[in-house]
C-alpha positions, 0 to 999 in steps of 0.5 A: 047394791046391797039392801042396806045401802041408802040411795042419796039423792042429789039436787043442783042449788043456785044461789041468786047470783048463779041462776041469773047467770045460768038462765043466760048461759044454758041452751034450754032457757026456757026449761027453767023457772022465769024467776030465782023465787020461782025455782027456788020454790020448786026446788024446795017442795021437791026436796020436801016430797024426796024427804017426805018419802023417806028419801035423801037428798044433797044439795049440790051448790054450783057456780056457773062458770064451774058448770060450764066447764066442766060440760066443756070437757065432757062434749056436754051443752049445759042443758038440763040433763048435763046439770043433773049430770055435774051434780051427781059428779059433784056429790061423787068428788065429795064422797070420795075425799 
């Protein structure tokens, strides 16, 4: 990587609807936040500590049942390494259209 390349960072978001789904469908339940508000909150106070380092960051809006599916055909258990994993495949799908 040359020194002039930014590293964008990326970041799952969940709508309301999603996260509950998410919170019934993953195998690490309890990695996650009790409330949408909660996660939402946290996710958002990362965003804010990324930017603040002079940092970028994408939000990567998933839909569960893409997300589950896409681990399906990686051989992946939606845990929270696989989400990381999605999202970053996400932002990648973007960059190159």
């Amino acid at each position: 990587m040359s020194g002039n390349e930014k590293v964008v960072y990326t970041m799952t978001w969940f709508q309301p609807e999603e996260w509950q789904k998410l919170k019934q469908a993953v195998d690490d339940p309890t990695t996650l936040d009790d409330s949408y508000e909660d996660w939402k909150s946290g996710a958002e106070q990362a965003i804010r500590d990324f930017r603040e380092n002079g940092q970028s960051v994408q939000k990567i809006s998933v839909k569960v049942d893409k997300l589950l599916e896409w681990c399906a055909e990686q051989g992946l258990r939606p845990d929270g390494q696989a989400r990381s994993q999605y999202a970053t495949y996400i932002a990648m799908q973007r960059a190159n259209k």
